[in-house]
N, C-alpha and C positions, 0 to 999 in steps of 0.2 A: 757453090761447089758443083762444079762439072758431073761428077758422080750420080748427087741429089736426082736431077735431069734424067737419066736413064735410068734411075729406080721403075721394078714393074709397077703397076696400080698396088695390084697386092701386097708387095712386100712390109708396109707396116702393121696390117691387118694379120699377116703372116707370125712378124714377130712378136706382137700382140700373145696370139696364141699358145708361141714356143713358149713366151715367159711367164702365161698363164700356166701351164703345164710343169714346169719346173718350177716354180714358185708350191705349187701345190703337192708336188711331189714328198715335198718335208714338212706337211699337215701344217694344222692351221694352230695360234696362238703367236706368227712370228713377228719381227718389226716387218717397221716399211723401208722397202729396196728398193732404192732407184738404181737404175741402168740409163750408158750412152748405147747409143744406135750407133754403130757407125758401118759404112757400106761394107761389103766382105771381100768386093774383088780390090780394094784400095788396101786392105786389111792385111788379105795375103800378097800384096805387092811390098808393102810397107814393112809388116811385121811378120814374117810367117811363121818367126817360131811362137808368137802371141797367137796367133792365130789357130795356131796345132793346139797350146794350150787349151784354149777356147771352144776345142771343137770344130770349128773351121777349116776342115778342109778341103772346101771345094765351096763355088759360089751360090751352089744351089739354096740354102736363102741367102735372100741376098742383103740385108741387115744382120750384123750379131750383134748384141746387147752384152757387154759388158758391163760388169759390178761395179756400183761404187763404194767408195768408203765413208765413213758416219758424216752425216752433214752436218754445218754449221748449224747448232741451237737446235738439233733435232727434228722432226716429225709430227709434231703435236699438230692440232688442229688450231691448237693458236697462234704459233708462230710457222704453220708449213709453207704460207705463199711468202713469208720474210727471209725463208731460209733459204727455198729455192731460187727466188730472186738477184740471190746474193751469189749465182751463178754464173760463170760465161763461160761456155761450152768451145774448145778449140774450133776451128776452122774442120778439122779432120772428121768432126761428130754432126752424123747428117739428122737425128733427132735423139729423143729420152724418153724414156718408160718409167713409172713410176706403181709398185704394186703395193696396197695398204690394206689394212684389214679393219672394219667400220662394224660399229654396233647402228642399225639402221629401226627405227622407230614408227608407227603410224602418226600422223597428225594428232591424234586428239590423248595418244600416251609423253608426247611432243611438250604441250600444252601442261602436264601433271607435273613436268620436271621445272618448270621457272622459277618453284620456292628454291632449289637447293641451295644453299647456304657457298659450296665449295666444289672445286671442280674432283676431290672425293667421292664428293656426296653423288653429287649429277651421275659419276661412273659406277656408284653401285646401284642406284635407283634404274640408270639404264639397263646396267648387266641384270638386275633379277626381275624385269619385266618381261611376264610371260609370251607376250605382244613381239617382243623384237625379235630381229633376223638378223642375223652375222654375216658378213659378206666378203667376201677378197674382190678388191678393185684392181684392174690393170690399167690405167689410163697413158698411151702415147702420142708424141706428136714428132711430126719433123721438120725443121727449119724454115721449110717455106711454104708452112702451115697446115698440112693433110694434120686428121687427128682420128685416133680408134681407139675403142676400150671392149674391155671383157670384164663380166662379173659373175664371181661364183658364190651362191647362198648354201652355208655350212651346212643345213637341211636336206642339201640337195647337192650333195657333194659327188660329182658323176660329171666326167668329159662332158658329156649327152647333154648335161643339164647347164652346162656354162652358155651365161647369153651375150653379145657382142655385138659391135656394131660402133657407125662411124658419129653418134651421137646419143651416146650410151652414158658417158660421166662427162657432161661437158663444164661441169665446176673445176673436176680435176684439172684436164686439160688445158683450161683456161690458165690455171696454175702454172701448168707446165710450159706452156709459153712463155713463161713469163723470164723463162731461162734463157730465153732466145731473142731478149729485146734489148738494144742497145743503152746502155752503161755510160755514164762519166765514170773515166778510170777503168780500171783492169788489175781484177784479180785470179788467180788460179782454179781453173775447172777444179771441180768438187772431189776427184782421186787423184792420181799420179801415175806417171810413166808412158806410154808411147801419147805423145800429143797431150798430153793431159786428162789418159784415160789409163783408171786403175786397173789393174791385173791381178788384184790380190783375192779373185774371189772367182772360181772357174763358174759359168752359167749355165753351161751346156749341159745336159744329163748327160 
């Protein structure tokens, strides 16, 4: 996409951040949201009453991140690379963001959880481990491969304290490629409406 091409360097490190911020804005305990990237000056060419909706008025950034709607099989850590997978992202969506909220462990409290019985059990032996750190992940990428993440630790719940960078969650990311890799067959982007991107969930603060 012609677009893609004149994106600035920053602009996904940019949106990165917007979506860290408004993600965080309605505290933490939420699911995980994925958003399409898609460029803003093709946005308000294309949609501009989407666009108004959205917040978009004007190109100054130049990615908006549109919401989507519930993904196939959900979120889980067991089925999240099966579900994303199961994506193909219109032509018009120049990357995806994906924000998720992770109980995050030392190695050797890692190691205590291998007896549990159930994926129950694992999630409350992780949740009352005085050891673990809670974390919001943003991980995105865009079509023809740039990748950025942001992560914010519940402890430390402060702009200031969000850290970021273009190899930050490269597990996720890798994931998230994974939207963007060619398919036998064709199915529909993961919402609905302008190109196959949902609107049913305004992003913007």
């Amino acid at each position: 996409m012609d677009s893609v091409a004149t994106l600035p360097p920053d602009a996904l490190s940019r949106a990165v951040i917007e979506i860290e911020k408004h993600v965080s804005g309605a505290g933490w305990d939420q699911p995980a949201q994925l958003f399409a990237l898609v460029p803003t000056e093709e946005l308000l060419r294309a949609e501009p009453q989407l666009a108004a909706e959205l917040g978009a008025e004007d190109a100054s950034q130049p990615l908006t991140p549109v919401a989507q709607g519930e993904l196939p099989g959900g979120l889980e850590d067991d089925n999240l690379a099966d579900a994303l997978g199961r994506i193909e992202w219109p032509d018009g969506v120049a990357g995806c963001a994906l924000a998720i909220e992770r109980i995050v462990l030392p190695a050797a409290s890692e190691a205590g959880l291998s007896n549990a019985e159930s994926d129950s059990e694992l999630a409350r032996l992780a949740g009352s481990d005085p050891r673990r750190h809670e974390v919001r992940m943003v991980a995105a990428v865009l079509r023809e491969g740039a990748r950025f993440g942001a992560v914010r630790l519940r402890e430390h719940d402060e702009d200031s304290a969000v850290l970021s960078g273009a190899d930050l969650v490269p597990t996720l990311c890798q994931v998230l490629s994974l939207t963007f890799e060619p398919s036998v067959g064709s199915r529909p982007g993961a919402g609905s409406g302008v190109d196959g991107i949902s609107d049913d969930e305004e992003k913007r603060p």
